[in-house]
C-alpha positions in Angstrom: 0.0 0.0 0.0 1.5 3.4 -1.1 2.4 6.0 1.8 -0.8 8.3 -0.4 -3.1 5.7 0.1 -2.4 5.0 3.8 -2.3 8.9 4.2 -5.8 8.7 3.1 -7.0 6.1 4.9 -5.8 7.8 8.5 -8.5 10.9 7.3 -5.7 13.3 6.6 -7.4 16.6 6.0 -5.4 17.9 2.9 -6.4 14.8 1.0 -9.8 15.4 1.8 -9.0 18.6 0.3 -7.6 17.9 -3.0 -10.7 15.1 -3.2 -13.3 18.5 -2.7 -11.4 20.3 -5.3 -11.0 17.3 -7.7 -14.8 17.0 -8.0 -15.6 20.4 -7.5 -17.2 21.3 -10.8 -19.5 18.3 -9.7 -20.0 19.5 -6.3 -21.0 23.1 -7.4 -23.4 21.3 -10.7 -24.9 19.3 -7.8 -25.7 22.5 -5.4 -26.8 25.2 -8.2 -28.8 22.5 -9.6 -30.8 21.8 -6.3 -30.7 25.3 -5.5 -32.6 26.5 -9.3 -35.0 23.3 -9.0 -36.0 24.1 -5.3 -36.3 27.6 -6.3 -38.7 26.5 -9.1 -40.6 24.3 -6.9 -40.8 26.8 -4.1 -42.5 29.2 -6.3 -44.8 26.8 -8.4 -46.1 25.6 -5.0 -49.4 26.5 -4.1 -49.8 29.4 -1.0 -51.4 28.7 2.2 -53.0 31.0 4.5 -53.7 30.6 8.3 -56.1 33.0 10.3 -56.0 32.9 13.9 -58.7 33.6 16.9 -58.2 34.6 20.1 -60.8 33.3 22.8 -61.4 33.1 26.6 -63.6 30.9 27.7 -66.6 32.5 29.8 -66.5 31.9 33.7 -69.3 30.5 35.5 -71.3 33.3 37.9 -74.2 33.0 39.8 -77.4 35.1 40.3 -79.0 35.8 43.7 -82.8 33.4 44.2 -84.2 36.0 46.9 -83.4 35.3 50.6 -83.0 31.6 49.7 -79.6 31.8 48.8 -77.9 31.9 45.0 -78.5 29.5 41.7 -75.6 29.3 39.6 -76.1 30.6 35.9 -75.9 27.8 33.4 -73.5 30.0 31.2 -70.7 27.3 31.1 -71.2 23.9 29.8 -68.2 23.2 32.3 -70.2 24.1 35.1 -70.6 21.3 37.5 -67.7 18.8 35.9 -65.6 17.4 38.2 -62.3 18.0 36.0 -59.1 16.0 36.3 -56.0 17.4 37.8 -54.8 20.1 35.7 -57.5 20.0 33.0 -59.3 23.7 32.8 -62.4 24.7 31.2 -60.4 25.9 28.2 -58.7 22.5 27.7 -62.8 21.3 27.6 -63.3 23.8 25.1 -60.3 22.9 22.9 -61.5 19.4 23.0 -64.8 19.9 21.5 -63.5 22.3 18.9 -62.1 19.1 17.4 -65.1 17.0 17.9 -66.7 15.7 15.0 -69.9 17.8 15.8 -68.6 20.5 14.8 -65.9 19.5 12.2 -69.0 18.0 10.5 -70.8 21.3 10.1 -67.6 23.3 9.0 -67.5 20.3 6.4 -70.4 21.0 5.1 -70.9 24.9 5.6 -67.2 24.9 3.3 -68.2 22.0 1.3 -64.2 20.6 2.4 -64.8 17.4 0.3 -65.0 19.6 -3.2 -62.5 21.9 -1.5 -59.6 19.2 -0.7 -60.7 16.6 -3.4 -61.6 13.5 -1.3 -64.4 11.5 -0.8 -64.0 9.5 2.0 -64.8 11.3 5.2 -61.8 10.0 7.4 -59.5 11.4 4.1 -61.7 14.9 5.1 -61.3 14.5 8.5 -57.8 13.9 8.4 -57.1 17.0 5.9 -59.1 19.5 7.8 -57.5 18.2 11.4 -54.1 18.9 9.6 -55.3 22.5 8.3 -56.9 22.8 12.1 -54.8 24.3 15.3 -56.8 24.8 18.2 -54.1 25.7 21.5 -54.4 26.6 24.7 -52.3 29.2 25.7 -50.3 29.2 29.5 -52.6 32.0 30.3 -55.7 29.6 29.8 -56.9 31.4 26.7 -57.8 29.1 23.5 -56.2 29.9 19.6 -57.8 28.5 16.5 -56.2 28.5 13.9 -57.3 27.5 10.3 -55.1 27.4 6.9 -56.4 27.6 3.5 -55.6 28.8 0.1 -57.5 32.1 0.3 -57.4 34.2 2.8 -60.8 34.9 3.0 -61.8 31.3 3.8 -59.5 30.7 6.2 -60.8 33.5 8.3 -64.2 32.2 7.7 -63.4 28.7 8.7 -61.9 30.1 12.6 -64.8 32.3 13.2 -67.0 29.7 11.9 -65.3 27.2 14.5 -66.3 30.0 17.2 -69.9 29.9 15.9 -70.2 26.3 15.9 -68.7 26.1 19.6 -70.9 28.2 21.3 -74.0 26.7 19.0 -72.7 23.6 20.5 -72.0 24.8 24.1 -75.7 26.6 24.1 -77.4 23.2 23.3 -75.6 21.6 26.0 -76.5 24.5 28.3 -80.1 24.4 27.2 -80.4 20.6 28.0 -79.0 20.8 31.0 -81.6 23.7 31.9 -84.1 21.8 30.7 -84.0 18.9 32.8 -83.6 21.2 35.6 -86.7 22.9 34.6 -88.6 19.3 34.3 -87.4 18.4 37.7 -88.4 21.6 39.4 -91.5 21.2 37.7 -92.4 18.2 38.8 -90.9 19.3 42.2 -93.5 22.1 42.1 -96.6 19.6 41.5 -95.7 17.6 44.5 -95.1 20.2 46.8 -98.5 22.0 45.6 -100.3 18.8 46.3 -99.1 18.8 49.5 -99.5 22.1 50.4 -103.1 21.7 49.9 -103.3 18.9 52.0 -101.9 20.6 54.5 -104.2 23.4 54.3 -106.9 21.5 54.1 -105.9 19.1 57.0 -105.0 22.4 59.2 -108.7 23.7 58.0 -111.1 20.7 58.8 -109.1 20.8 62.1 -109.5 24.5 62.7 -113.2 24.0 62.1 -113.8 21.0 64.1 -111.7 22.3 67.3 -113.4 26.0 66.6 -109.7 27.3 66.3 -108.5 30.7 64.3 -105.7 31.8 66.1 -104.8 29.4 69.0 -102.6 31.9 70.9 -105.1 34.5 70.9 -108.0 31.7 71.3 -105.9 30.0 74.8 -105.4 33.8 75.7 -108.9 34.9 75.8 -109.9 31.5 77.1 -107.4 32.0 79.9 -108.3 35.4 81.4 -112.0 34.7 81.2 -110.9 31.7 83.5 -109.1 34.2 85.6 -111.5 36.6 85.6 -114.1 34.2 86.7 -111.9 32.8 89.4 -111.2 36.3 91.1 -114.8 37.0 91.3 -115.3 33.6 92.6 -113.1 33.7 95.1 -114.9 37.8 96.0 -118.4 36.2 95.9 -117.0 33.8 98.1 -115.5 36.0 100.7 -118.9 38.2 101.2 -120.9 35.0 101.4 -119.0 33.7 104.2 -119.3 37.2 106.1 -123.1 37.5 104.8 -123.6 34.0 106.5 -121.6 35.0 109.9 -123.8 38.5 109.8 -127.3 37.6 108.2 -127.6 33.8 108.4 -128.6 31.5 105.6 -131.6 32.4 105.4 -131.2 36.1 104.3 -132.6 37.1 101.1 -129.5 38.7 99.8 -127.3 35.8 100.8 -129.4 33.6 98.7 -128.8 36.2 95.4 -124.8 35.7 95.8 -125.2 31.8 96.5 -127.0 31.9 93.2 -124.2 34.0 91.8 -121.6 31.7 92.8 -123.5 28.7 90.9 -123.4 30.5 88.0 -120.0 31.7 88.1 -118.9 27.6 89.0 -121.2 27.0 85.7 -119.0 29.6 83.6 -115.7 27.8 85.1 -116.6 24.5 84.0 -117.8 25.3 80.6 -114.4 27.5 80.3 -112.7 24.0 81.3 -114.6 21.4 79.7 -116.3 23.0 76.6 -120.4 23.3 76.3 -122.7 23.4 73.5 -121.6 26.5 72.6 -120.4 26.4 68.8 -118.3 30.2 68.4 -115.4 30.2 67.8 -114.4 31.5 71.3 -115.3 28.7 72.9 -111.9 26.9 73.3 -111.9 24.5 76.7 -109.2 24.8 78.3 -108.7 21.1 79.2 -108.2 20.5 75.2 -105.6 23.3 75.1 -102.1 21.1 75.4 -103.7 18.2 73.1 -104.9 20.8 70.8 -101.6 23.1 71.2 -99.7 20.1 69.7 -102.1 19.0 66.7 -102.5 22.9 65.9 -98.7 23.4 65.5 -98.1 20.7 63.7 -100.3 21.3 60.7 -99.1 24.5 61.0 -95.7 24.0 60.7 -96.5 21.6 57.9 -98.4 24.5 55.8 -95.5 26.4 56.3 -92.4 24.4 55.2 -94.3 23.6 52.8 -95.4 27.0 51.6 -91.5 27.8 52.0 -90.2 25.0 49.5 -93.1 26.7 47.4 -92.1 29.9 47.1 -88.4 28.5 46.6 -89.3 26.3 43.6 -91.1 29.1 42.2 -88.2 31.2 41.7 -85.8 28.5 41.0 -88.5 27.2 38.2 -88.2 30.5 36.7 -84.5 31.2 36.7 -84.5 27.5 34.8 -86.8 28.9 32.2 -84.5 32.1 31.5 -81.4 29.5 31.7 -82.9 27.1 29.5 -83.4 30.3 26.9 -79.8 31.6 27.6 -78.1 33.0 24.7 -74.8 34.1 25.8 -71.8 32.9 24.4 -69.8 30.5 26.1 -66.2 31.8 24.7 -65.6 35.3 24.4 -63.7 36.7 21.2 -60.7 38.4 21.8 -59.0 39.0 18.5 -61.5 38.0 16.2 -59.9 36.3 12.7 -59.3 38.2 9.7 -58.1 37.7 6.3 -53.7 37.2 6.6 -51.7 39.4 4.4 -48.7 37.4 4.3 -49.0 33.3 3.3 -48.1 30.7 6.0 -46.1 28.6 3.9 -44.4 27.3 1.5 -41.9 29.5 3.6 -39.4 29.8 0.5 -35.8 30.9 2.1 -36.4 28.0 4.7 -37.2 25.5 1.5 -34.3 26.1 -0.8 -32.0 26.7 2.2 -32.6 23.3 3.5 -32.1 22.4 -0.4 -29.4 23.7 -1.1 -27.8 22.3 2.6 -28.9 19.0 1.9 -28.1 18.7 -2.0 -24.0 20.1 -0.9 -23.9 17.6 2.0 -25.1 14.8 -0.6 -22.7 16.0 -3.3 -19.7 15.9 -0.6 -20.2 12.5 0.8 -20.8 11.0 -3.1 -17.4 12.9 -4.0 -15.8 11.5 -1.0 -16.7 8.1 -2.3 -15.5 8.7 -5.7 -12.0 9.5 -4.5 -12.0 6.7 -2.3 -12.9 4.3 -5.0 -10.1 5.7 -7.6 -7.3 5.3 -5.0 -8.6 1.7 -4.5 -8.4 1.3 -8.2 -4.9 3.1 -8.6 -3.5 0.8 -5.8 -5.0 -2.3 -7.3 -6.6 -3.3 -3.9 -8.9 -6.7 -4.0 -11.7 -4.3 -2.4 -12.1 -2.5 -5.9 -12.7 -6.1 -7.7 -15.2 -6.7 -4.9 -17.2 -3.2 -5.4 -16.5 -3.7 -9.3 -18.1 -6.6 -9.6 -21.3 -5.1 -6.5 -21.1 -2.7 -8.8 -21.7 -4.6 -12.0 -24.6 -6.7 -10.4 -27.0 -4.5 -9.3 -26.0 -1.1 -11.7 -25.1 -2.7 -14.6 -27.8 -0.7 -16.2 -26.8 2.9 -15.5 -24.8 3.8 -18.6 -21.2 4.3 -17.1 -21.0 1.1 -15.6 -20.1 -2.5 -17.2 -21.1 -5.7 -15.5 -19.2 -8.6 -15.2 -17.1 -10.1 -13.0 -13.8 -8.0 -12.8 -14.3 -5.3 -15.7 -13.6 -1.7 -14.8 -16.0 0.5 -13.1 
């Protein structure tokens, strides 16, 4: 082996050299070659556009029910999900941007199967998902982008997503509000039903105990009682100095005896009730039996009456959130038609090229070389990759096949 070819085989630089300037006129054909046809290419490929959207997805707030406390607004479709660790609202949002719900009614408001020449709708789906961008950004906003050929469309296609979201987010809402309308409803009918039993059971009783307002009833009962029972006990002081004074047989200790029997009369019916059907006859005897079948009913007329009046509003803020129209996403920077394309991005095309066509061109001239200083040196290895060579390129004019002919 010569001292050139072992030179060469260590890697040393200058022959590396002198094997770049032997082929460079093949080097430089290779790269200016590359670098026209990319140029070419670069230019005769079509121009893409992407418009972009800017959204923030709409809290959930609540709205005050009266002194029963607050009913949160069904703005959000998020609202009551139980989200996984470090999933947000806007990451539910970006999901269903890329649902087929909506990707089926941008199909066919853009009539995408015309516009990207397929016919199959996973081909669609698969174009328009690689067309599609939706992000969310670290500050929990969402971005949709869309790319098209005309600028126009592509705007239209990223508002139209926006559309289509809250369209979609407003049904969900509205479902959601109506089967909380439906259960309030039927909420409302039961407790109505039993209201009026209960004001009807607290009105037969009423009537058949002679009861309006028991407090006031027991009051008046009582200081009649009192009353009767203080001039009892006066009638019966003077009778007993009458007797001492008069005797029993004095006229006017026979008026008060007759007094005191109709004042004993008066007690009894105050204690034990008479025929008497007023209702300000209440015996007192009945009072702690009827004290606790009176309160109860009442009590029961009013919870119920409560949970009435609470349905009642809550039924009605159902209706208005089962009408909502709000938007679930707000628009930030709404999409508009781009000025400049989004690709092919030209410079970046032929660069890469032109990079890749000089690095191919090197490596095939430092083949080259190698192979002539095998061929000069007569090595065994240049039979070997002669007759490789032969075998499998025999074809390409240049080359000869056969078993130790000359490449």
């Amino acid at each position: 082996m010569t001292n050139d070819q072992s030179t060469y085989n260590d890697g040393n630089l200058f022959v590396l050299l002198e094997v770049l300037a032997r082929y460079r006129t093949f080097i430089l054909g290779i790269v200016g070659l590359t670098a026209v046809v990319s140029v070419i290419v670069a230019f005769l490929l079509p121009k893409w556009y992407e418009a972009e959207t800017l959204l923030l997805p709409v809290a959930t707030d609540t709205m005050p029910i009266g002194k029963y406390g607050e009913l949160s607004r069904m703005t959000s479709f998020t609202t009551g999900l139980e989200l996984a660790p470090l999933v947000t609202p806007a990451d539910v949002h970006a999901r269903i941007l890329t649902s087929n719900v909506i990707r089926d009614r941008i199909i066919d408001q853009f009539n995408l199967f015309e516009r990207y020449d397929v016919d199959k709708w996973a081909d669609v789906y698969e174009e328009l998902a690689g067309k599609t961008d939706v992000t969310v950004t670290e500050e929990g906003l969402l971005t949709v982008a869309v790319e098209d050929r005309s600028p126009d469309t592509a705007a239209l296609m990223a508002n139209a997503f926006v559309l289509e979201l809250n369209r979609v987010a407003r049904s969900i809402v509205s479902g959601k509000a109506r089967e909380t309308r439906e259960f309030i409803e039927e909420r409302v009918r039961e407790i109505t039903a039993a209201l009026d039993s209960s004001r009807a059971e607290l009105e037969s009783f009423q009537l058949e105990n002679r009861t309006v307002d028991f407090s006031e009833q027991t009051k008046l009962a009582i200081d009649q009682a009192i009353t009767a029972k203080t001039s009892l006990a006066e009638l019966d002081l003077e009778i007993a100095q009458d007797r001492r004074v008069y005797g029993p047989d004095h006229p006017e200790l026979q008026t008060k005896m007759e007094r005191r029997r109709i004042l004993l009369e008066q007690l009894d019916r105050l204690e034990h009730g008479s025929d008497d059907t007023s209702f300000f006859a209440l015996p007192l005897a009945s009072v702690p039996t009827l004290r606790g079948q009176f309160e109860f009913l009442a009590s029961r007329v009013e919870v119920n009456r409560g949970l009435h009046e609470i349905l009642l509003e809550q039924l009605e803020q159902a209706k208005i959130a089962e009408n909502e129209q709000s938007p679930t996403v707000s628009v930030i920077d709404p999409a508009t038609p781009p000025d400049q394309r989004s690709r092919p991005k030209r410079a970046i095309l032929v660069s890469v090229a032109t990079g890749l066509a000089a690095v191919v061109s090197i490596l095939i001239a430092l083949f080259l070389g190698y192979v002539d200083r095998m061929r000069a040196s007569g090595s065994a290895d240049y039979v070997r990759l002669q007759t490789f060579l032969g075998a499998f390129f025999g074809w390409v004019p240049g080359l000869r096949s056969g078993g130790r002919g000359e490449v």
